[in-house]
N, C-alpha and C positions, 0 to 999 in steps of 0.2 A: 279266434279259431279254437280254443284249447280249453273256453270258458264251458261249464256248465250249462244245463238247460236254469238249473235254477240261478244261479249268477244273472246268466239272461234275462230273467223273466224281473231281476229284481233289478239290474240297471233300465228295462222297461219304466218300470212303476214311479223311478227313482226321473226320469225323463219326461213321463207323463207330468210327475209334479210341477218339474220346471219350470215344462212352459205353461202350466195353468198356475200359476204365480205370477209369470209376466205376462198372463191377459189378465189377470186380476189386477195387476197394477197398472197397465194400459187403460181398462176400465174406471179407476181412480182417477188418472190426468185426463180422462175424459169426461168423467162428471165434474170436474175441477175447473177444469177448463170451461164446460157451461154454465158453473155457476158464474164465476167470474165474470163472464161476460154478461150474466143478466146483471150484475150487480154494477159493475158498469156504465151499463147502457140507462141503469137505474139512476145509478149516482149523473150522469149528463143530463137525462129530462128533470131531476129535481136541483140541477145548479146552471141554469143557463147564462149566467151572468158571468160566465167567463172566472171563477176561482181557481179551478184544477185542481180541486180537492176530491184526488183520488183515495183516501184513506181507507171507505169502506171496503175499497175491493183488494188493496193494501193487507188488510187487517182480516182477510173471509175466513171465517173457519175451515171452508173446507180445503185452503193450503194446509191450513195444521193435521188436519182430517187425513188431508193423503201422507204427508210427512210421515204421523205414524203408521197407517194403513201399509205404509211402504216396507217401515222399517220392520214390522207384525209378520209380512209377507215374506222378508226377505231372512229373518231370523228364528222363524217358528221352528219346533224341534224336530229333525227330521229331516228339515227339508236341505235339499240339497245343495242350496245355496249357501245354507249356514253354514254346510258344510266346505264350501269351495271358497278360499281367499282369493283365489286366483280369478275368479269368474267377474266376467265385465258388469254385471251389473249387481251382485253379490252387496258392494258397498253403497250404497246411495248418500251423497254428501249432501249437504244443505247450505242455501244459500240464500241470504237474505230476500225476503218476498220484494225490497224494491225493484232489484234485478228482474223478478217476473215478469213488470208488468213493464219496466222503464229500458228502452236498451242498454247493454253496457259497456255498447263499444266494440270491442271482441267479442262477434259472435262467431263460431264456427258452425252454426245450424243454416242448412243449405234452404237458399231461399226459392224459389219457381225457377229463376231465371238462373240462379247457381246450381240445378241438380239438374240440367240437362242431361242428355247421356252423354253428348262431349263434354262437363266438367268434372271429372272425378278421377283420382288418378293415386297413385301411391307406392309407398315402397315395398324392397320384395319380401314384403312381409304376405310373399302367400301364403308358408305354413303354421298359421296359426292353429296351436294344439288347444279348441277350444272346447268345454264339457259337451254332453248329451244327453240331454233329458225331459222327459216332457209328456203331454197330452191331448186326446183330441176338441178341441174348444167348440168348432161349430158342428160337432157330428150332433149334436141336443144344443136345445137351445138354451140360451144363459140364462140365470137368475138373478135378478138382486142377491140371494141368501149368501150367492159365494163370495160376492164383495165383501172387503171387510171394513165396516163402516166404525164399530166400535172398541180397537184394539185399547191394549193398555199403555198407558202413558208414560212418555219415554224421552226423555231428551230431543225434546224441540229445538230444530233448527228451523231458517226456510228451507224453501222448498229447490232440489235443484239438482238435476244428474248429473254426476262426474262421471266425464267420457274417462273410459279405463279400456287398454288396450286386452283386446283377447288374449291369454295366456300363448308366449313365444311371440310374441313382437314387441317393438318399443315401443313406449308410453309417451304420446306427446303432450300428458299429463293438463289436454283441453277442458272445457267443463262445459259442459250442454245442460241448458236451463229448460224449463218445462214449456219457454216459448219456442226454442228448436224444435223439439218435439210436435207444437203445434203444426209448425208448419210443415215436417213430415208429414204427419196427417193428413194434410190439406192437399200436399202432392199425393200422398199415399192414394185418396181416395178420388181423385183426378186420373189417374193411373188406372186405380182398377175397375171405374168405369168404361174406358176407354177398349179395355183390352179387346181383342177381336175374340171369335168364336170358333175359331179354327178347330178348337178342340174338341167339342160337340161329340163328332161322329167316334171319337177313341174313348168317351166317357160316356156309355147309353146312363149307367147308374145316378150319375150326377146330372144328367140332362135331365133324367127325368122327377125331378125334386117337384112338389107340389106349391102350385101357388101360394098359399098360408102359408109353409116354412119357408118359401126363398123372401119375404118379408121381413119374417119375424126374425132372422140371420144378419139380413143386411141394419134392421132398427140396432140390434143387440150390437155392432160395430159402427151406430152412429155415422154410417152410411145414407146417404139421402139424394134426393132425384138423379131416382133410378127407375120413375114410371116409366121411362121408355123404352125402357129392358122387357126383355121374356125371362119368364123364372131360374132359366138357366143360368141364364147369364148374372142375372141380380145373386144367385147362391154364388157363382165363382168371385163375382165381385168381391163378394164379403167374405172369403175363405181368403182372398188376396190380401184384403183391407188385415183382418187378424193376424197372418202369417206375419207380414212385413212390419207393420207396428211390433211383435215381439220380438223380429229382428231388430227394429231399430233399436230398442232396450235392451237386447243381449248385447250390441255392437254399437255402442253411442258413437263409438270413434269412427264409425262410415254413417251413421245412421239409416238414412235413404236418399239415394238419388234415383234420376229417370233412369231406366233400364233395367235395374234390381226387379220389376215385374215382369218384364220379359223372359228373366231368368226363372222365376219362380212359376211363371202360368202352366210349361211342360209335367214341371213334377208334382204338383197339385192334380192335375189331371189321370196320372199314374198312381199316386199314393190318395185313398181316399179318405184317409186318419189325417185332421190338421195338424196333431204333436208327428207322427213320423214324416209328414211333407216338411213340417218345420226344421227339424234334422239333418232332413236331409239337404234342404235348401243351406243349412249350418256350414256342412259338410264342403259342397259344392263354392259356398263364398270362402272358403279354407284358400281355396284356388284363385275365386275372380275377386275377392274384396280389395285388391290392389287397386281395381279396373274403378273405383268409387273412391280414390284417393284423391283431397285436392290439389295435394302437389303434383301428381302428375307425374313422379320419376318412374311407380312399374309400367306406364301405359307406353312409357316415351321407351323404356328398354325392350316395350315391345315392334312397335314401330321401328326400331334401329335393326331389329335382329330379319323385321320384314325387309327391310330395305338393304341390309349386307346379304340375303338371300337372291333378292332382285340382280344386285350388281353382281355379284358372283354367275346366275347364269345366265342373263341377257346386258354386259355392257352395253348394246346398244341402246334398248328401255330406259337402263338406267343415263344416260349424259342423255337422253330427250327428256328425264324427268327434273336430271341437275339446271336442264337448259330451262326449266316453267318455274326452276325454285320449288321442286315437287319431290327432291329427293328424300326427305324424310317420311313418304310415304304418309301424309295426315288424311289423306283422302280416303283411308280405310279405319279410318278411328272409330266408329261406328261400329265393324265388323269383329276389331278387337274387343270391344267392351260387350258387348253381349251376343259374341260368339257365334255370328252369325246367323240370331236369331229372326230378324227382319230379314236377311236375304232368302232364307230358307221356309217352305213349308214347315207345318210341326211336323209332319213324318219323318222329313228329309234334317231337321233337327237334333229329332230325339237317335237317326241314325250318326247322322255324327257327332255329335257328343258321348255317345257308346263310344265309337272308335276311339275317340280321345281318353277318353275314361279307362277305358282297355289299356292303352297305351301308359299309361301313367300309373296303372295298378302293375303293368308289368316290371316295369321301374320299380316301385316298390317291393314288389317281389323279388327283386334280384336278380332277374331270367340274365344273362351272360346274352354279350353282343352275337356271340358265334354258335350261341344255341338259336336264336332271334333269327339268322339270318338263316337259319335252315327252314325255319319256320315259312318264311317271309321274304325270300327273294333278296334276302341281304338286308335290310331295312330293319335297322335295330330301334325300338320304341322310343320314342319322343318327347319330352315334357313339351314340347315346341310345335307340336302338330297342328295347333293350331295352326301357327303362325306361318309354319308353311303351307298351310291349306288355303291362308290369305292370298300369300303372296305365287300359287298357283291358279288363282282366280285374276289376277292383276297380268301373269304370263300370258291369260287364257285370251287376252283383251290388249296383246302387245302390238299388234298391226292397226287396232282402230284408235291403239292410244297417241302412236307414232304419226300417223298419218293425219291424224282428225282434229286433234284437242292441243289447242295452246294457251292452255293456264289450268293451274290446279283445279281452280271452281268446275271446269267444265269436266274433268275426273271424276270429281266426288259425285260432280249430278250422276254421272255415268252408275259407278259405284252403289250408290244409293237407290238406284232406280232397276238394280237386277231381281228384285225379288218375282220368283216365279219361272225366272230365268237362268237359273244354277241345275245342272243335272249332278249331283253330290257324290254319285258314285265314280264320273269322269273326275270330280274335283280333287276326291279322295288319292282315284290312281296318280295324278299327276303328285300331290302332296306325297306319295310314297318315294316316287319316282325322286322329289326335288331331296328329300331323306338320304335314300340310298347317294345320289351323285354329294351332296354337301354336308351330311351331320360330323364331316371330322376337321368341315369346314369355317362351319359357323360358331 
């Protein structure tokens, strides 16, 4: 608030860089990743006689290739990274090429069936103070030129990302190899095929991309069948696919799981610069990167805080939910992890997550509970809005839950199956409502 126009403009530049360093080195593990596997696939058709003599692809140059490419990237002069000790992906450690290709047992890289959007979960490490900086990577399209294929030579390790915790939280001091990563990508890009097209009508600019670039966007992020896209869709595809891969690099210690695009698809559509959606999507997993933990302790304190909401103002809800073994509320775990973005239109989305976002800027602001309630009908701002906004959807649903449904599954189908059926503004009053009567409660 107090910074300069020029300050501004030079944490800008300084941000731009960022994150076109971490498409440049995204870029790397992805031509890496293809050689190896042609090399591979090469080394199988000329040993069929059962050796297993993986050496060639063991030995490829272009692990060593990215190693430095990496190290080039992440320590040029200038750059931002050099400058940040603190920055999660600032250090790239190295780790023996057998690990690339062999598993090693302990992996932490979340597989298909491990990055659901119910397995992620963590601790309350929500305020991570992590940097910002960066640029826009699919507003033109990529070159080879900016790869960097011929740095200078430098202390060879293999190849291998150490998960480092975003600056302000603990370090479970994990190590994520360049085959984690893969398989990010392989969700990554499963995901943002996937995504719906809701957004269309609030983005004409990005609708209307030309057939030739929404191609040449999605090749440039190794994106593929996606003939059965319309150009629209193929460009957000691969604005998603790049975002979230240079998340997974700034944040090796969540990398990606399912539902990280559902979070991303709204502000992509609002921000038309990849480095400021990138950001800002930073910014925002400041908050939910909990919700993509695999232990599982922020998602379960948030569930606990729905469920003392519940019992506080409907005992009776609550002992028909003790009586199904439903009182931990898990039948709204979905709703917590990405914030209601599946039950909600994106209109009715992007409207409440303002609200919440308001609410939690006010907090930070410092605004005094008994200025708030002048404001606001008593109702002082909530870091937990959400969560009562859950747990007044679940009020909203306490006669058909009471009378109808005897076992959790048949809840969550409930649950799951409101999308289209939320009016947000009713949701909101009631969540204000459940504030005023319990926030000195809970």
């Amino acid at each position: 608030m107090n910074s300069s126009q020029e300050e501004r403009d030079l944490v800008q530049i300084q941000k731009r860089k960022e994150y076109d360093n971490l498409q440049k080195l995204c870029r790397q593990i992805l031509k890496c990743n293809e050689k190896s596997l042609k090399l591979k696939e090469a080394s199988g058709n000329s040993s069929n006689e059962g050796s297993g003599d993986f050496s060639q692809v063991l030995d490829s140059p272009c692990l060593e290739d990215t190693v430095i490419a990496s190290r080039s990237l992440l320590t040029e002069e200038g750059s931002p990274l050099a400058e940040d000790p603190d920055h999660p992906v600032c250090d790239l450690a190295l780790q023996s090429s057998d690990s690339f290709l062999e598993g090693d047992g302990d992996k932490s890289g979340l597989t298909c069936e491990d990055a659901s959007a119910g397995d992620t979960e963590s601790t309350d490490s929500d305020s991570s103070e992590e940097s910002e900086d960066t640029q826009p990577l699919l507003a033109t399209k990529r070159t080879e030129e900016n790869d960097v294929d011929e740095p200078a030579k430098e202390n060879l390790s293999p190849f291998n990302i150490e998960a480092m915790s975003p600056p302000g939280t603990e370090s479970k001091s994990k190590s994520h190899s360049i085959e984690d990563f893969a398989k990010w990508q392989r969700i990554i890009r499963l995901d943002a095929l996937r995504a719906n097209d809701e957004w269309i009508i609030y983005s004409p600019s990005q609708t209307a991309v030309s057939e030739t670039k929404a191609p040449q966007l999605a090749e440039s992020v190794g994106l593929k069948d996606y003939d059965h896209l319309e150009p629209s869709r193929i460009f957000h595809a691969a604005r998603l696919v790049a975002i979230l891969e240079a998340y997974a690099l700034y944040d090796p210690e969540i990398g990606y799981c399912q539902g990280m695009s559902d979070l991303l698809a709204p502000i992509i559509t609002v921000f038309e610069e990849d480095h400021e959606a990138f950001w800002c999507f930073v910014g925002f997993m400041k908050k939910a990167r909990h919700n993509f933990r695999l232990d599982e302790v922020g998602i379960r304190r948030q569930l606990k805080i729905v469920s003392k909401i519940i019992k506080r103002k409907d005992s009776h809800l609550y002992r028909h939910l003790e009586k199904l073994q439903a009182e931990d509320c898990f039948f709204v775990y979905r709703m917590v992890v990405v914030l209601f973005r599946r039950e909600l239109s994106f209109e009715q989305t992007l409207c409440l997550w303002e609200v919440i976002w308001a609410d939690q800027a006010a907090i930070r602001a410092g605004i005094a509970k008994s200025t708030w309630g002048r404001i606001r009908l008593r109702a002082p701002p909530s870091d937990d809005l959400l969560l009562y906004a859950i747990a007044a959807c679940v009020l909203q649903r306490r006669k058909l839950i009471i009378e109808k449904y005897s076992c959790m599954d048949e809840i969550m189908k409930e649950c799951n199956s409101m999308a289209g059926r939320l009016d947000v503004w009713k949701l909101l009053d009631d969540a204000h409502d459940l504030v005023v009567t319990l926030h000195d409660k809970i």
